[in-house]
VMD Tcl script that builds the backbone (N, CA, C; Angstrom):
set m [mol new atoms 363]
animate dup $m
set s [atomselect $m all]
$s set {name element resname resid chain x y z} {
  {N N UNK 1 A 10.585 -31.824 -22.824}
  {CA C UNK 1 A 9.187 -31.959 -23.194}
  {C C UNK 1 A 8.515 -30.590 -23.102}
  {N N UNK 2 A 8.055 -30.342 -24.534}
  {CA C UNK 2 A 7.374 -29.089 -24.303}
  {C C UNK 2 A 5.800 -28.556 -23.772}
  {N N UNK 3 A 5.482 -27.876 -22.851}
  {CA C UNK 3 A 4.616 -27.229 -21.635}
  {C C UNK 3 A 3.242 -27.728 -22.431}
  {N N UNK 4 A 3.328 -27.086 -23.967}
  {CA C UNK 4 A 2.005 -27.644 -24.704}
  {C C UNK 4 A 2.037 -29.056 -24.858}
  {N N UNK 5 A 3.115 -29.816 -24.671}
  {CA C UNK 5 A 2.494 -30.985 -25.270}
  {C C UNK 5 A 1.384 -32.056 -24.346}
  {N N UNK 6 A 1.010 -32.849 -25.016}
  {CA C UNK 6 A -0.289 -33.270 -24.066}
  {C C UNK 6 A -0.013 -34.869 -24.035}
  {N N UNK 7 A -0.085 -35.595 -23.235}
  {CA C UNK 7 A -0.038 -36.837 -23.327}
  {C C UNK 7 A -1.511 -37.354 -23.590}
  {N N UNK 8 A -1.717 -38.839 -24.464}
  {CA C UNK 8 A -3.066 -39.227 -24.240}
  {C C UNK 8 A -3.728 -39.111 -23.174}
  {N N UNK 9 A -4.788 -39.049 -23.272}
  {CA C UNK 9 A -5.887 -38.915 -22.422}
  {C C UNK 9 A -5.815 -37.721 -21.173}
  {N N UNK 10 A -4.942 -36.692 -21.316}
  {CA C UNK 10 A -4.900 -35.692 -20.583}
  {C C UNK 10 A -6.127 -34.452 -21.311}
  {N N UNK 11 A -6.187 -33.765 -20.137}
  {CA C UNK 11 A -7.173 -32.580 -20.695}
  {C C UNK 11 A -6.462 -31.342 -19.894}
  {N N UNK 12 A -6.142 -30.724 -20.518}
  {CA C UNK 12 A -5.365 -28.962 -20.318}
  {C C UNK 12 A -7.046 -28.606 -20.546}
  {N N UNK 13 A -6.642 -27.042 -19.773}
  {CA C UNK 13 A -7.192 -26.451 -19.371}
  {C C UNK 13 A -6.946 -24.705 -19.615}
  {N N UNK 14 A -7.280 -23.500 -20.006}
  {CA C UNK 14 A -6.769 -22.775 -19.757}
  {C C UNK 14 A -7.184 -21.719 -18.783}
  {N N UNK 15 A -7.316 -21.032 -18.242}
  {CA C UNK 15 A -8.460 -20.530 -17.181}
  {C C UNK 15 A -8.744 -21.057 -15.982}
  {N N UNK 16 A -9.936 -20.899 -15.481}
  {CA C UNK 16 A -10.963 -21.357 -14.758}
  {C C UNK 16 A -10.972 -23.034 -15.228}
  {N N UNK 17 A -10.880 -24.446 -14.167}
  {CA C UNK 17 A -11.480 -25.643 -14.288}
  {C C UNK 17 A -13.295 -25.310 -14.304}
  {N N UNK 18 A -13.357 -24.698 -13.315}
  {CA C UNK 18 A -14.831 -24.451 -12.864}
  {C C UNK 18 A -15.811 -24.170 -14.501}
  {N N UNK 19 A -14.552 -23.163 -15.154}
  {CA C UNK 19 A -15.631 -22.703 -16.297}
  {C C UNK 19 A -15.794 -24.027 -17.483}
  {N N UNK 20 A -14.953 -24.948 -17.342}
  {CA C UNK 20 A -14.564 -26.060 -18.022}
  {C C UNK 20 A -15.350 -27.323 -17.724}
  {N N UNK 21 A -16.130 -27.245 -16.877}
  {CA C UNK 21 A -17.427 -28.401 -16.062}
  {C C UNK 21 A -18.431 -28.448 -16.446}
  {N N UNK 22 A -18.944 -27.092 -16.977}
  {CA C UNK 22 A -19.921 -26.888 -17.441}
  {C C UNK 22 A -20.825 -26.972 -16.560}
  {N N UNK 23 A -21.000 -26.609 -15.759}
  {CA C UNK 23 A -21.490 -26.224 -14.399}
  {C C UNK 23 A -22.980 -24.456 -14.804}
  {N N UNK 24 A -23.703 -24.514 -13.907}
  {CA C UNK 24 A -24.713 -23.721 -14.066}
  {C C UNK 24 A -23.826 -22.349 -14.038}
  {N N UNK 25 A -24.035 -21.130 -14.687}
  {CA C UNK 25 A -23.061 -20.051 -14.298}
  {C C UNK 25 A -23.459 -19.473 -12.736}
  {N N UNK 26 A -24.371 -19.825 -12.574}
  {CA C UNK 26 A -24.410 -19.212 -10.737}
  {C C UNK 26 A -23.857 -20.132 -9.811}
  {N N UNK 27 A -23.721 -21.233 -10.121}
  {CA C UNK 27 A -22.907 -22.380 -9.019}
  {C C UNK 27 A -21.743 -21.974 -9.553}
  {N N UNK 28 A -21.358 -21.723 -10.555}
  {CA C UNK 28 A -19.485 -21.897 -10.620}
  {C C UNK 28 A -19.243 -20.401 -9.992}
  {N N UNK 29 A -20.157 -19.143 -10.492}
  {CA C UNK 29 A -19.453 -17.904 -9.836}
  {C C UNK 29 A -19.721 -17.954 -8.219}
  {N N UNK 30 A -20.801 -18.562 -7.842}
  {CA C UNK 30 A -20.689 -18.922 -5.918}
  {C C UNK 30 A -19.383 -20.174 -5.625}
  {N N UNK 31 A -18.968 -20.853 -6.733}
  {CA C UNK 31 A -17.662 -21.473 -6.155}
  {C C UNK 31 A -16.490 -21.118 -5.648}
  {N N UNK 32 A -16.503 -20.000 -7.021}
  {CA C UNK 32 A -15.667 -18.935 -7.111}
  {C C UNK 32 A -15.001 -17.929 -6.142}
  {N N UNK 33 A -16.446 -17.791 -6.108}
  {CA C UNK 33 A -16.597 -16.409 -4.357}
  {C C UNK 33 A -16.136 -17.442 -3.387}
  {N N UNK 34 A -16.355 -18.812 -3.012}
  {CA C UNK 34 A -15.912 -19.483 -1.894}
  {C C UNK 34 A -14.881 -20.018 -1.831}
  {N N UNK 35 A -14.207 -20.350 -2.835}
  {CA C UNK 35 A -12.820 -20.438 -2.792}
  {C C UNK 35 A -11.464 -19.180 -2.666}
  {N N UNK 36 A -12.251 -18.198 -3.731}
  {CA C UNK 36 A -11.073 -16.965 -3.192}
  {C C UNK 36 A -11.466 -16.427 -1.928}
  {N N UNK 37 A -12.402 -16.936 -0.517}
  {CA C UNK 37 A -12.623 -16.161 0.547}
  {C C UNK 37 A -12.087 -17.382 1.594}
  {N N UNK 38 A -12.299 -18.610 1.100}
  {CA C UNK 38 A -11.426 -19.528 1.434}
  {C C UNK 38 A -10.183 -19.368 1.598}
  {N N UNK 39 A -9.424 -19.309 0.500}
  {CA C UNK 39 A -7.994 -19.004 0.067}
  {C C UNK 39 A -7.154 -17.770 1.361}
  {N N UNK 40 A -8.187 -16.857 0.987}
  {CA C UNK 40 A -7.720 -15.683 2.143}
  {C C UNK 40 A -7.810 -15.865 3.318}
  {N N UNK 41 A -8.733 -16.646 3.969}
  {CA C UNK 41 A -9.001 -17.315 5.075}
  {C C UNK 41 A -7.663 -18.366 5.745}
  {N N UNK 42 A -7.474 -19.052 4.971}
  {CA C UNK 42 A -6.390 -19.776 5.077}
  {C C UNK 42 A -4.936 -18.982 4.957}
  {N N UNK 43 A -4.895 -18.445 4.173}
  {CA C UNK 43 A -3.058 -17.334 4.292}
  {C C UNK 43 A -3.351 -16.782 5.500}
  {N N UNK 44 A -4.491 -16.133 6.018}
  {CA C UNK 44 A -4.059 -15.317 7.481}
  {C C UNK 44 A -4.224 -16.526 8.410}
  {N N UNK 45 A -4.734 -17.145 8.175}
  {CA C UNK 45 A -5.321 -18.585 9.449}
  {C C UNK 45 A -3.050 -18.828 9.695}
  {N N UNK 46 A -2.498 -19.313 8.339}
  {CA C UNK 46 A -1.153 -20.112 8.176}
  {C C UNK 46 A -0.482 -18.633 8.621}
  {N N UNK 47 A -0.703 -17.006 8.200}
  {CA C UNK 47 A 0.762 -16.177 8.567}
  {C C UNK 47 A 0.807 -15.782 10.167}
  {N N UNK 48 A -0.776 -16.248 10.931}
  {CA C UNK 48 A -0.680 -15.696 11.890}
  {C C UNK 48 A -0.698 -16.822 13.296}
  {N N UNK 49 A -0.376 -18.371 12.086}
  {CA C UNK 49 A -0.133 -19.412 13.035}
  {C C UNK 49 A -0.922 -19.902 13.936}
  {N N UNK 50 A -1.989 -19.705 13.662}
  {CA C UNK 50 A -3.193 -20.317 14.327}
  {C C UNK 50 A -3.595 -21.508 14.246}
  {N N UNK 51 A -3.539 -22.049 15.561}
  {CA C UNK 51 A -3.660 -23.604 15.308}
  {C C UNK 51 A -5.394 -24.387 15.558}
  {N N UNK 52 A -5.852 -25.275 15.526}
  {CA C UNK 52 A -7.358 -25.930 15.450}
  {C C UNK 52 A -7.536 -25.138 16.966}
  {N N UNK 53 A -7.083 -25.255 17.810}
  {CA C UNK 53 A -7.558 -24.659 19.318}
  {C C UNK 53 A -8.024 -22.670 18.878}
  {N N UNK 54 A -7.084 -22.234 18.371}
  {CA C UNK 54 A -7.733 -20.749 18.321}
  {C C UNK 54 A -8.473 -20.437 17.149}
  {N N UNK 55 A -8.769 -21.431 16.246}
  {CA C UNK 55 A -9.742 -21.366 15.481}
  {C C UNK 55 A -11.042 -21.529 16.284}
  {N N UNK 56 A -11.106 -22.801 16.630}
  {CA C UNK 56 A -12.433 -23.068 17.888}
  {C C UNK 56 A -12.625 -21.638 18.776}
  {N N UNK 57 A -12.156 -20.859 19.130}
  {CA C UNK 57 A -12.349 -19.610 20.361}
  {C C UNK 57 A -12.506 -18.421 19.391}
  {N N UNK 58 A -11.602 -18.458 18.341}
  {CA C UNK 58 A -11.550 -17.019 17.799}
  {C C UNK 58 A -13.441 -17.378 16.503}
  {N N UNK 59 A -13.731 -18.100 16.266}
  {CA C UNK 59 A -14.655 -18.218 15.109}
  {C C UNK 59 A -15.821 -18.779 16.110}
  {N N UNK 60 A -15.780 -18.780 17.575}
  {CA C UNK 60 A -16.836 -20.116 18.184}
  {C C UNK 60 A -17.623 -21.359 17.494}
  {N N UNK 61 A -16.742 -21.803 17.044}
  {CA C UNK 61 A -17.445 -23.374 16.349}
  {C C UNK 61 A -16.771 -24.555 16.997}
  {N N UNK 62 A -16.906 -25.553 16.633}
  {CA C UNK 62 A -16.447 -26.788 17.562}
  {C C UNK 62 A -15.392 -27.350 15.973}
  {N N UNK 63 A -14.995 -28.291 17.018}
  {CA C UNK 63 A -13.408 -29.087 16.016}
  {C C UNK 63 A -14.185 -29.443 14.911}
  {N N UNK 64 A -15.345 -30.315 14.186}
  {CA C UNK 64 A -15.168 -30.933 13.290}
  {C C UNK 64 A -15.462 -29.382 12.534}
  {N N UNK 65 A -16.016 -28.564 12.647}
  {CA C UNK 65 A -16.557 -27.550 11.650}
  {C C UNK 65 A -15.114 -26.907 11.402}
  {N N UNK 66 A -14.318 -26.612 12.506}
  {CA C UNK 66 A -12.720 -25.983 12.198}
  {C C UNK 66 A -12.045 -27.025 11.012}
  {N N UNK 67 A -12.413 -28.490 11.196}
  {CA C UNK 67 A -11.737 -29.355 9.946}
  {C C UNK 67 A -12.327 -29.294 8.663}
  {N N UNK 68 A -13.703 -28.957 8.852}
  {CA C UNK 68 A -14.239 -28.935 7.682}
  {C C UNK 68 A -13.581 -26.875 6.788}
  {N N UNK 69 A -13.148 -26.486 7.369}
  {CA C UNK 69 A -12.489 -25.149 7.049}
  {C C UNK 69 A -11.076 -25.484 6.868}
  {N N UNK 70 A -10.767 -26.443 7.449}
  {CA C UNK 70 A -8.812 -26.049 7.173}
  {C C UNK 70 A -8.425 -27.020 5.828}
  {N N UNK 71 A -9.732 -28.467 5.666}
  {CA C UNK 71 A -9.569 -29.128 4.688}
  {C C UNK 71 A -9.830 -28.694 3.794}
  {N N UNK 72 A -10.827 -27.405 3.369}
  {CA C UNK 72 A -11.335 -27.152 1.771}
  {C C UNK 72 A -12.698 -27.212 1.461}
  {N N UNK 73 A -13.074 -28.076 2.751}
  {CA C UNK 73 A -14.951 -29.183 2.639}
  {C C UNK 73 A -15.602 -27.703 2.573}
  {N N UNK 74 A -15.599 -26.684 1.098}
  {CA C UNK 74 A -16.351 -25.793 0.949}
  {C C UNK 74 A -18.021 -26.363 0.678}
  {N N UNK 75 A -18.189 -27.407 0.413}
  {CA C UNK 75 A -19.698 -27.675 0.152}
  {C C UNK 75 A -20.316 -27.409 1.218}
  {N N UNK 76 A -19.925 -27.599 3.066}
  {CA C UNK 76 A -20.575 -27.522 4.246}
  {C C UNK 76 A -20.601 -25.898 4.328}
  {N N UNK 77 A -19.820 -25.049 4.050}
  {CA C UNK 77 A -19.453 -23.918 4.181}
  {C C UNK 77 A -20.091 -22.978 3.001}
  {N N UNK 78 A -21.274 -21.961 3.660}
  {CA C UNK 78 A -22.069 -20.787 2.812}
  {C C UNK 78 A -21.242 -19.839 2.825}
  {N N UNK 79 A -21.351 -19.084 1.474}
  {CA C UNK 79 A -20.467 -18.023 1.264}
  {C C UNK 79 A -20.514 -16.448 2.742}
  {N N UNK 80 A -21.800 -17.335 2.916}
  {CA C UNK 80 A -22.225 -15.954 4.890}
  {C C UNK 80 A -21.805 -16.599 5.496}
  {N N UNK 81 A -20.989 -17.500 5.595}
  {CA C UNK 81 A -20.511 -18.272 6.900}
  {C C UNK 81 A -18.594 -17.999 7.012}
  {N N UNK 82 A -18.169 -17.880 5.716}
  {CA C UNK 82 A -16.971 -17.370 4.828}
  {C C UNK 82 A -16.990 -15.917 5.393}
  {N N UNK 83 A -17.454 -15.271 5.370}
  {CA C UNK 83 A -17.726 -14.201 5.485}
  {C C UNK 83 A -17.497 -13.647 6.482}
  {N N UNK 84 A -18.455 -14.836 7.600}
  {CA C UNK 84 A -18.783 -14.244 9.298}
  {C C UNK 84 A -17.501 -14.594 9.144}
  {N N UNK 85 A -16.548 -15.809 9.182}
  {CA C UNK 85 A -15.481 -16.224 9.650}
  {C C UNK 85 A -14.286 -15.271 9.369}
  {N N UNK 86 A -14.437 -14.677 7.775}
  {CA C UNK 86 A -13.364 -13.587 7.382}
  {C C UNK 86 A -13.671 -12.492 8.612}
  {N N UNK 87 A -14.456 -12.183 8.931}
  {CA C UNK 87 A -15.055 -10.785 9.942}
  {C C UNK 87 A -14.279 -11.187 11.130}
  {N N UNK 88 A -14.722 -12.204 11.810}
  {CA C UNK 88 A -14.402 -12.528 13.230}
  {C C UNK 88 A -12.841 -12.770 13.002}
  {N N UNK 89 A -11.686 -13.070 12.034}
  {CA C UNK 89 A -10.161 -13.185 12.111}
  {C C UNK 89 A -10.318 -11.682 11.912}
  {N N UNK 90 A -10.489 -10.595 11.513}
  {CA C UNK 90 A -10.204 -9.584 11.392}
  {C C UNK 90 A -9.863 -8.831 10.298}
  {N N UNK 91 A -10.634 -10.199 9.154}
  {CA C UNK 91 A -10.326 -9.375 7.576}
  {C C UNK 91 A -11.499 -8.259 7.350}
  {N N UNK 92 A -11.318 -7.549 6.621}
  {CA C UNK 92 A -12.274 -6.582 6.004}
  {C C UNK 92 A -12.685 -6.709 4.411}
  {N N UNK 93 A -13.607 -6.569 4.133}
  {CA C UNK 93 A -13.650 -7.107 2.665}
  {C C UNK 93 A -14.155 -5.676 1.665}
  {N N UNK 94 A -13.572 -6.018 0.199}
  {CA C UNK 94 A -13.845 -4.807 -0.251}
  {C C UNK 94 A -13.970 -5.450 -1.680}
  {N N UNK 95 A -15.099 -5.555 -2.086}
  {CA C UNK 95 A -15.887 -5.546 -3.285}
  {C C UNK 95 A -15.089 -4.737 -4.204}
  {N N UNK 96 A -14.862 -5.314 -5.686}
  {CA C UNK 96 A -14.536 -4.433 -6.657}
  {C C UNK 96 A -15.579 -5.041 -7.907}
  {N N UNK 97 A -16.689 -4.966 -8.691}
  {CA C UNK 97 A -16.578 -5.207 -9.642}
  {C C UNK 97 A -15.976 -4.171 -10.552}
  {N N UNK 98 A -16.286 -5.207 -11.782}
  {CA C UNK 98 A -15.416 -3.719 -12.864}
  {C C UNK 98 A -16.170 -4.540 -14.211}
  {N N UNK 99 A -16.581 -3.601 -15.286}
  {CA C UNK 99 A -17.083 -3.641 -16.439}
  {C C UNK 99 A -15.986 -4.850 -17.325}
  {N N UNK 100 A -16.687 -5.754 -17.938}
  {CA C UNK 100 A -16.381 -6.592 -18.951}
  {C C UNK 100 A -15.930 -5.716 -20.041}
  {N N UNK 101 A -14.986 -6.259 -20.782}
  {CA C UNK 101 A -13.925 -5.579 -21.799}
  {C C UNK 101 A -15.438 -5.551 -23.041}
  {N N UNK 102 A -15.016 -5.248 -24.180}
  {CA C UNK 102 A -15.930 -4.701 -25.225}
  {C C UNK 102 A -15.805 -6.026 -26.382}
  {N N UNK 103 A -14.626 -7.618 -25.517}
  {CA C UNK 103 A -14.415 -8.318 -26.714}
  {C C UNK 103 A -16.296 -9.283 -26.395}
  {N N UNK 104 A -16.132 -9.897 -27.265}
  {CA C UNK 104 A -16.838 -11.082 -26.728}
  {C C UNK 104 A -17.051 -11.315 -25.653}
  {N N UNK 105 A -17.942 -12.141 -25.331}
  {CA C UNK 105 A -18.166 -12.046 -23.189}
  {C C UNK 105 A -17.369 -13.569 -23.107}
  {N N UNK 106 A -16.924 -13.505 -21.842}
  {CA C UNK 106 A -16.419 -14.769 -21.352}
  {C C UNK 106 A -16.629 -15.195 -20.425}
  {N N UNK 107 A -16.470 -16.823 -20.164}
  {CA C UNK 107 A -17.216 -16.966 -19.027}
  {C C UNK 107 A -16.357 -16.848 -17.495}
  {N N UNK 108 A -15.865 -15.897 -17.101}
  {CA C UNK 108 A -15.376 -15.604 -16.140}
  {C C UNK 108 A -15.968 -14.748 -14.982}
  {N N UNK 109 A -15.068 -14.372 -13.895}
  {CA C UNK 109 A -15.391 -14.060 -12.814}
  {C C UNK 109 A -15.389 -12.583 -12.741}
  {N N UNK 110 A -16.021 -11.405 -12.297}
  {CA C UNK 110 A -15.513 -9.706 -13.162}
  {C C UNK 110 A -15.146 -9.124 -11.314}
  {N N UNK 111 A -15.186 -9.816 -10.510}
  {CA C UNK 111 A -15.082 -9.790 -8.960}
  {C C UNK 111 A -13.905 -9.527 -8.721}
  {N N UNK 112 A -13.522 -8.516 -8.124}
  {CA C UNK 112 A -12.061 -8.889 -7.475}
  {C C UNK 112 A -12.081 -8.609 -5.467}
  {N N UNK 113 A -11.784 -9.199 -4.746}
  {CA C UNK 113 A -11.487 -9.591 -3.458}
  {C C UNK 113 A -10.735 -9.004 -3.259}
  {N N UNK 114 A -10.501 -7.507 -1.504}
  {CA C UNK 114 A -9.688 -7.401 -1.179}
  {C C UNK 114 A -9.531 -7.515 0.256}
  {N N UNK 115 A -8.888 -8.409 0.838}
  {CA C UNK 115 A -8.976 -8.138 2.213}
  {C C UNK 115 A -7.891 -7.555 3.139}
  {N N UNK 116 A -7.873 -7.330 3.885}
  {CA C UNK 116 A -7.345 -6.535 4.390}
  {C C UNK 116 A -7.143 -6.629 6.314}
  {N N UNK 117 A -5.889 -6.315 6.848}
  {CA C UNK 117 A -6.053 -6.868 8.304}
  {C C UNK 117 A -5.520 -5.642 8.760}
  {N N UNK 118 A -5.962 -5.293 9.379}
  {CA C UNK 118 A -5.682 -3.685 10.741}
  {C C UNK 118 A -3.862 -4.259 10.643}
  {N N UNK 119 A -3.231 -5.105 10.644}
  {CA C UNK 119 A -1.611 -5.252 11.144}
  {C C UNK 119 A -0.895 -4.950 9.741}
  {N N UNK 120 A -2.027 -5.546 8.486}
  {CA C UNK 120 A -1.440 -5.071 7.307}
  {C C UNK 120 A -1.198 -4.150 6.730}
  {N N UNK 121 A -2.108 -2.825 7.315}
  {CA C UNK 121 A -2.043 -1.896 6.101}
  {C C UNK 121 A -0.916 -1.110 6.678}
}
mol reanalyze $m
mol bondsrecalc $m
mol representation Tube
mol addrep $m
């Protein structure tokens, strides 16, 4: 079965879902930002084996707010709260935008995320 083919009632996607919702463009690019700070949050949370107990001490929040972070529940979670939490594990963050190409505009993200841990570089 070939990758393009589509069964009824399926909807492919190519890109961004977010850009595909039709969503306000400032809610989907703040989704955006909270999921890729999410994402990074979680790879160092899983490479450095940290379990719900040193989340609670290392971020000072209590258990349900640590569940509402390890499940995804980004709606409870502000992109400054992402942030404080990237700070206090020990990421560093480094802003890149960069100029949109000269085609047509699209509705994408022009952000790129780098973080970074004192053990990594």
């Amino acid at each position: 079965m070939s990758n393009r083919r589509s069964v009824e009632g399926e909807y492919r996607v190519e890109g961004s879902v977010l850009d595909e919702l039709g969503l306000d463009r400032q809610v989907a690019l703040k989704l955006k930002l909270k999921a890729a700070l999410h994402q990074k949050i979680l790879a160092l949370v899983k490479r450095r084996g940290y379990r719900a107990r040193d989340l609670e001490r290392i971020l000072q929040i209590q258990q349900p707010r640590v569940s509402e972070l390890t499940r995804g529940k980004l709606s409870t979670l502000s992109v400054a709260r992402l942030l404080l939490y990237a700070d206090l594990l020990g990421l560093r963050l480094k802003l890149s935008l960069r100029s949109p190409r000269l085609t047509p505009p699209r509705k994408s993200f022009h952000a790129l995320l780098f973080f970074t841990t004192p053990c990594d570089i």
